[in-house]
N, C-alpha and C positions, 0 to 999 in steps of 0.2 A: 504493500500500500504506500510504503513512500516513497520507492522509487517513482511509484504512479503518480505522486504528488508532483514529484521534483521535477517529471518529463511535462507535464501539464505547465506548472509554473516554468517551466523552462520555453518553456512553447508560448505562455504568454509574454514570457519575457524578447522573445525572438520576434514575434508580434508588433510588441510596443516599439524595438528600435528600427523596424521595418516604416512604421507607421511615419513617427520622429523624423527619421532621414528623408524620407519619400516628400513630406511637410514642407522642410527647411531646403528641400534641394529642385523642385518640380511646383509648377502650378495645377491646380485643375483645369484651367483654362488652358493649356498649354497644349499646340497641337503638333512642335518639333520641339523634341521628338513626343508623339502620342503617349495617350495613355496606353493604348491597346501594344505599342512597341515597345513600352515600358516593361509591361508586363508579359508580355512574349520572350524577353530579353531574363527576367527572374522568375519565370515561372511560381507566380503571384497565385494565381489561381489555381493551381495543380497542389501548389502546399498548403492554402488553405481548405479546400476537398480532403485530403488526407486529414488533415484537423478535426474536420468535421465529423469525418468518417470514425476519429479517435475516441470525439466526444461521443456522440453517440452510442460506440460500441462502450464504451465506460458508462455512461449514463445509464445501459438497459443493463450492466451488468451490477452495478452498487443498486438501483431500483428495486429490479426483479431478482435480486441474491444468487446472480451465474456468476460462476467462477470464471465461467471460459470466455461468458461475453467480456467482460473485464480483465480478462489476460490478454484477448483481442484487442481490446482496447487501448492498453499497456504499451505492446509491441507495437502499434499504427504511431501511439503519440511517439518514441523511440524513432520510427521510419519519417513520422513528420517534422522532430528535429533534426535527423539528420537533411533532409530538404529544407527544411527554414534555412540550416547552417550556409547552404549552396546558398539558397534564392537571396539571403543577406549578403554575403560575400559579393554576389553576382549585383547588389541595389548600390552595393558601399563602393563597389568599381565605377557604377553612375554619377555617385558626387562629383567625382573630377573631371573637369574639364574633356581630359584626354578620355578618359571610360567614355564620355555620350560620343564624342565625335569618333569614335570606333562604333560604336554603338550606329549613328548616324550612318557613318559611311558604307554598312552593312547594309542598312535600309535601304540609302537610294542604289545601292548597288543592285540589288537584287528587284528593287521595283523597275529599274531600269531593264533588268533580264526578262521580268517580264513582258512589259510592252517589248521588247524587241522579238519575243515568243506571239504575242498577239497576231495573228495574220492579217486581220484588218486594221493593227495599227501604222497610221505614220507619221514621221519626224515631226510631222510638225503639231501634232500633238499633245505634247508630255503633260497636257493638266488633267488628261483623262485618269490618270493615274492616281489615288488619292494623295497617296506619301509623297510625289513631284508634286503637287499640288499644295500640299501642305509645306513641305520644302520652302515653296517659290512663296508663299504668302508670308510664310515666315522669315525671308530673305525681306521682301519688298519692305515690313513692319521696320528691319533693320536698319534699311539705307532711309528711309524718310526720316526715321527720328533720328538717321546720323550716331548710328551707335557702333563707330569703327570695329570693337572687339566682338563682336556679333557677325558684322561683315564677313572680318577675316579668317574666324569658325567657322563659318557657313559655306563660303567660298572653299575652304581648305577642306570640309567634307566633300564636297564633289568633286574636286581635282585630285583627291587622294585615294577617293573611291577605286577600289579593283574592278573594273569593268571587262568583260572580254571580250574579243574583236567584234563580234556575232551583234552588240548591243553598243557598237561606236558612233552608230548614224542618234539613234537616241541621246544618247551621252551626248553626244555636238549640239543636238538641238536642245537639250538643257544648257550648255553653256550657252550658247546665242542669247538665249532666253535672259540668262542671269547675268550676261552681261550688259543686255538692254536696259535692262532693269534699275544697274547700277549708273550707267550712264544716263540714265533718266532721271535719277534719282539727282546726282550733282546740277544737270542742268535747270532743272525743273523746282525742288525740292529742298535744295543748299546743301546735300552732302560733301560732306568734306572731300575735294578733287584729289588730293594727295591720297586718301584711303582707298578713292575709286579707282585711282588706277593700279596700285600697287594690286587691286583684287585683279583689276581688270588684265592686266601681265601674264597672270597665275592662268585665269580661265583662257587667254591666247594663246599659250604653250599648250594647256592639257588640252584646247579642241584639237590643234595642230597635229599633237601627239595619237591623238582617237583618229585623225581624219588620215593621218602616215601608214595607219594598220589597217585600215580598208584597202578592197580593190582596186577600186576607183574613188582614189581621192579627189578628184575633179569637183563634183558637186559639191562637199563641205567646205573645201579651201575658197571656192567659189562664192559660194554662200556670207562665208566670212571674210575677204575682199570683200564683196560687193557694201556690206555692209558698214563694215571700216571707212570706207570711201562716204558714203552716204551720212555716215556719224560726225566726221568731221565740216561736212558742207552745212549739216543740218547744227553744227556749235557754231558753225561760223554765223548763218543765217538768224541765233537766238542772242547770238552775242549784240550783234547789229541792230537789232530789233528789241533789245536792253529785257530780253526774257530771262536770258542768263547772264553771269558773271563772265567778265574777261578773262577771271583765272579759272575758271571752270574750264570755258572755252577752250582756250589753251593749253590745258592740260590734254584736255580729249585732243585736239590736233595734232599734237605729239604724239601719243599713244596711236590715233592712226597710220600716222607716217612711219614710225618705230615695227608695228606688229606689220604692218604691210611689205615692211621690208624683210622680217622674218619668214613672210610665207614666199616671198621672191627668193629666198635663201634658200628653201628645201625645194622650189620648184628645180630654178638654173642649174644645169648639169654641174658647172664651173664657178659658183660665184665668187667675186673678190676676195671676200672677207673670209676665205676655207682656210683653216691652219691645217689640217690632215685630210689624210685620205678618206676618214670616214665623211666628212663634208661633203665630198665630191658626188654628184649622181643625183639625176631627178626624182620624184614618187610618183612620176607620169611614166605608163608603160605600153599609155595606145595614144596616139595622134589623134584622135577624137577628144581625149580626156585633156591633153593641154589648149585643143581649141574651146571648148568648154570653161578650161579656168580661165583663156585670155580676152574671151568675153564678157565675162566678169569682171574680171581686173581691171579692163580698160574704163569702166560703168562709173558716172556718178565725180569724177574728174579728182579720182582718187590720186595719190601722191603714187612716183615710179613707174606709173604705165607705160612711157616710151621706154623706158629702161627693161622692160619687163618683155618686151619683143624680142631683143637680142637672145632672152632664155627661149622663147617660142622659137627663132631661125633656128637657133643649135640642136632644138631636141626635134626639131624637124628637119632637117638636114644632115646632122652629123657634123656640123662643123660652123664654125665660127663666124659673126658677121663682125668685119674688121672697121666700117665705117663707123662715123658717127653724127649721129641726129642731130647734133647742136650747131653742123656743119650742113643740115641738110640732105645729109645719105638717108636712102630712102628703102628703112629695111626691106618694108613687104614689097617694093618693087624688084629689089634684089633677092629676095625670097622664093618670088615668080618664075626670076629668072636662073634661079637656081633647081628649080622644080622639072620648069616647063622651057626653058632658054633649048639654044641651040647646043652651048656647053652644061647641060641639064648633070646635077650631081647622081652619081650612081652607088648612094651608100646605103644599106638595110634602115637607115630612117627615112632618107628621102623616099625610100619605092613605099615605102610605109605608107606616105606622108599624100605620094602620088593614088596610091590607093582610094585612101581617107576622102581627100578630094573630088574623084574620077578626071573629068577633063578640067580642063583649063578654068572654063566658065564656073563648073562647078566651085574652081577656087577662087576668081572676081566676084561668084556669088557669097561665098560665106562673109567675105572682110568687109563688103559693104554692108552685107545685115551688123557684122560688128561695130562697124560705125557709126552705124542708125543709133544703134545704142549709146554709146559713145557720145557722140554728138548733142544727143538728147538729151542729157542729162549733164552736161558742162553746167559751171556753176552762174550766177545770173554776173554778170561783168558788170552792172549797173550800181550793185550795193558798193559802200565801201568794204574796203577787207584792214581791218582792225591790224596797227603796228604790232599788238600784241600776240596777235596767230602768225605771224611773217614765219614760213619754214622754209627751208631752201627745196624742197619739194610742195608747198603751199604756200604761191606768194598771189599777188596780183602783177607780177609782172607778166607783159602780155607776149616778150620774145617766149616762157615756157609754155603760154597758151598756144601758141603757134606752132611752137615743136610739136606738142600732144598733138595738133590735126594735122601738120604735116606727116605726120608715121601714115594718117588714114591718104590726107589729100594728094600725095606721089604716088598712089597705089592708080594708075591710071590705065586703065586697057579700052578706053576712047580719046578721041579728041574732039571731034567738033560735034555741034550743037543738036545735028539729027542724032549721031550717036546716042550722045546724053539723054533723048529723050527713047530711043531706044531702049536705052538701060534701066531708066525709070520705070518704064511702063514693066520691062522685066523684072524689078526687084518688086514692084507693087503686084504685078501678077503673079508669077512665077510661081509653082506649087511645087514642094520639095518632094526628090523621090524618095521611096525607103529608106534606101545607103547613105545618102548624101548627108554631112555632118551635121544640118540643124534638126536633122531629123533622128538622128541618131540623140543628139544634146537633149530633147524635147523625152526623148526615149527614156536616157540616164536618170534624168531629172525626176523622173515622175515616183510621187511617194517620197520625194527629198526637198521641200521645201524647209523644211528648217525654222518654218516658223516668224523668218524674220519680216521686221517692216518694211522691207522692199523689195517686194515681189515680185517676177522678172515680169516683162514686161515685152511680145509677143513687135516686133518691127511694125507690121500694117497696121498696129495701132498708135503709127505716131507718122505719117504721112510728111507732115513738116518736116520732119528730120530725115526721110527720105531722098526728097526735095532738095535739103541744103545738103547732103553728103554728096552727092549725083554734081551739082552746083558747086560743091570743093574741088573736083575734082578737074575741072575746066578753070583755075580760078587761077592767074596769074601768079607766078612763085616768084618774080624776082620784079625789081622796079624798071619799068619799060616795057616787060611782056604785056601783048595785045589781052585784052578781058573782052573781045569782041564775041566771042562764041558765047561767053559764060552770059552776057547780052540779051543775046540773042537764045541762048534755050531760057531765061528767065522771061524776056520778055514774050515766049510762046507758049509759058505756063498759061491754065486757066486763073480768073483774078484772084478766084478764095485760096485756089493754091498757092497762088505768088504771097496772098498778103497773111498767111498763118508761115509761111517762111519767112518773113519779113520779120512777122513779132518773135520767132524763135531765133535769128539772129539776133535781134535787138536786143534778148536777153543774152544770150550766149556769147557774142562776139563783139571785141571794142569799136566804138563809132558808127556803131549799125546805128544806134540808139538816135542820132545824131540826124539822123539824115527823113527825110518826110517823103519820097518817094519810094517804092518799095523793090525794087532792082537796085536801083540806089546805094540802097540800104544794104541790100544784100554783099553787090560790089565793095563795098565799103568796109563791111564786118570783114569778109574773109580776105581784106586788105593783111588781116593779120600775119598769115603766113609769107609773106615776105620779108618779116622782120628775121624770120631766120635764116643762116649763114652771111645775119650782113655783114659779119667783123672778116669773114674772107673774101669777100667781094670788095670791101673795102682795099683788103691789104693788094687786092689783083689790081 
């Protein structure tokens, strides 16, 4: 009988400091981590069941004067201390910091395995889930009250999470997700910039990392470009418009320009900055997958995208494009000519590459749709751009505006004015075949949207930008060449088409803005690209 006592009181006593710690260290309210993964995690409810199970068999044996019910009894309370001893040991690892975020990282790990199990889940997704869900709430609660040390727990559970390859497309679009979140939070909100980015660092390596172990990494690093790009036009645009802070701003510009050179780093076979061998080599392994990320990349007037073509000639060719854009050299036309010339390169990338493509046209067809995009999405040349965002990859200087369109505008397989409107009517009609690369991208893509807020955005629905890409392309490169074609296929546009190309210049392109006629205008804007190679035409 007194053992029977001392296992009872022992059990209440394992009870009460169960109860104590749970109190002092957990709310009721509290949905990261749950109550339900609290108690999954100390099998909470399985030791009180045997408790119960103890009392009872004790109760009916001291009642009804069984010996055996009450040795039953005895032996249960004995088995449910030794379970309390577990399920406390297992509560007292929760107090600390490090026990939940193990704890954490377990959860979204494996909530993550599921949606990735789900057959009609996708990427873009993840709040269908309750734990991502609960997660992402519990994230969002963080950054608005600007509570850094919450942040950088929360952030470090997910990037620290064990995920496996099978469940990376998932994992990316939570980070997308949590990175929006936080950059929303500084611009909008007043989270401290300094916290945001130092998370936002962590979640750009570990999507990077998730998106290097897929097949096709094309769609994630894409996704993320595209967004980066768009994060920084979109701090510039709240900075201007006094929504946000300058040093908010700021920060975010940096971090675009910084992570976006990171994903330029694991694309380019070669880049610069390699100290070893392990550096060297692309994560692109189909010619489809780098025209994919380089239409993304080029999106939204992201910082590096001329730079980012020299990666796309080499992993499409095999070798090196030695010019430079600052000069004028005109990759994709040397790309062309490297594909499709008469000295056509004969290496297992180029015939790749040749493939990917089919004929020739097929390949003046893809880089215009990528220009369309491109193009469209430049940033408005009209606002000012704050001294305090100036990057040497984000500036308002308009010789770098003019590099980025000259990569599209030398890409020339017409000249004159009937041409031009040949080509238009083709890129506006033209229905892709199965193989051919946008079709293939459209293929990749689906079920991978990720979620974010910039969602691609299909060419024929942006006509104006078809218009002026078609119209760079005839557009005088140096000071003296004739603009008489570029004239003349403008001034044979219909009027609503000329004049929706006119107001997308005017926002896009310097001194379109300026001008009250709407050829004018256009001639005017894409005046730009003659500012570049003028320091060697000078020196000639």
């Amino acid at each position: 009988m007194d053992a029977t006592q001392f296992s009872i009181a022992f059990f209440a006593t394992l009870l009460t400091g169960e109860a104590v710690i749970f109190a002092l260290t957990f709310s009721a309210a509290s949905s990261w981590p749950s109550l339900r993964a609290i108690d999954s995690h100390i099998a909470f409810r399985e030791w009180v069941l045997v408790g119960w199970l103890a009392a009872l068999f004790t109760a009916c044996g001291l009642l009804g004067g069984s010996a055996t019910s009450a040795t039953y009894g005895a032996l249960l309370f004995l088995l449910a201390n030794v379970f309390g001893i577990f399920s406390f040991i297992r509560l007292f690892g929760l107090a600390s910091i490090g026990g939940r975020n193990r704890l954490l990282r377990r959860a979204l790990a494996d909530a993550l395995i599921r949606r990735s199990a789900d057959e009609g889940a996708r990427a873009g997704e993840p709040e269908d889930e309750p734990v991502i869900n609960s997660y992402l709430g519990t994230l969002s609660q963080a950054a608005i009250s600007n509570d850094p040390t919450a942040m950088r727990h929360l952030v470090g559970q997910l990037v620290e999470a064990e995920i496996p390859a099978r469940s990376a497309d998932q994992a990316v679009t939570v980070h997308l997700d949590v990175l929006h979140r936080l950059c929303r939070a500084t611009l909008v909100s007043g989270a401290d910039p300094v916290q945001v980015i130092a998370c936002a660092h962590l979640l750009i390596d570990s999507a990077i990392r998730h998106a290097r172990r897929q097949s096709d990494p094309a769609p994630a690093l894409g996704a993320l470009s595209r967004y980066l790009a768009w994060l920084a036009s979109t701090a510039r645009l709240m900075s201007v418009r006094k929504v946000a802070s300058n040093r908010a701003a700021r920060e975010l510009v940096a971090l675009s320009t910084d992570a976006r050179q990171k994903i330029l780093r694991c694309v380019d076979p070669e880049p610069k900055s390699a100290t070893g061998q392990d550096e060297l080599g692309t994560v692109f392994t189909d010619p489809v997958q780098v025209l994919m990320w380089s239409g993304d990349f080029t999106e939204f007037h992201g910082a590096h995208q001329a730079g980012a073509l020299y990666a796309v000639y080499e992993i499409l060719t095999g070798t090196k494009f030695m010019g430079n854009y600052w000069d004028g050299a005109s990759i994709l036309t040397q790309l062309r000519h490297a594909l499709y010339g008469d000295a056509a390169v004969a290496t297992p990338e180029a015939e790749a590459a040749r493939a990917a493509f089919g004929p020739v046209e097929g390949y003046d067809h893809f880089w215009a749709l990528a220009s369309v995009a491109a193009m469209a999405t430049l940033r408005d040349t009209r606002l000012p751009h704050p001294p305090e965002l100036v990057r040497p990859e984000f500036t308002p200087d308009h010789q770098l505006l003019g590099a980025y369109l000259r990569t599209f505008a030398t890409h020339r397989y017409f000249g004159t004015a009937a041409q031009a409107r040949d080509a238009l009517l083709r890129l506006v009609s033209e229905t892709d075949t199965p193989r051919s690369p946008p079709a293939e991208i459209r293929r990749a893509r689906e079920g991978r949207t990720y979620g974010v807020p910039v969602p691609v955005v299909e060419a024929h629905q942006r006509p104006a930008a078809m218009v002026l890409v078609i119209a760079a392309r005839l557009a005088p490169l140096a000071p003296g060449d004739s603009d008489t074609e570029l004239r003349v296929f403008l001034a044979g546009l219909p009027a609503q088409a000329l004049r929706a190309t006119a107001r997308l210049a005017a926002r896009v392109l310097p001194g379109a803005a300026d001008e009250t006629d709407h050829v004018a205008a256009v001639v005017a804007g894409l005046g730009v690209l003659q500012l570049v190679g003028a320091h060697t035409r000078d020196e000639v």
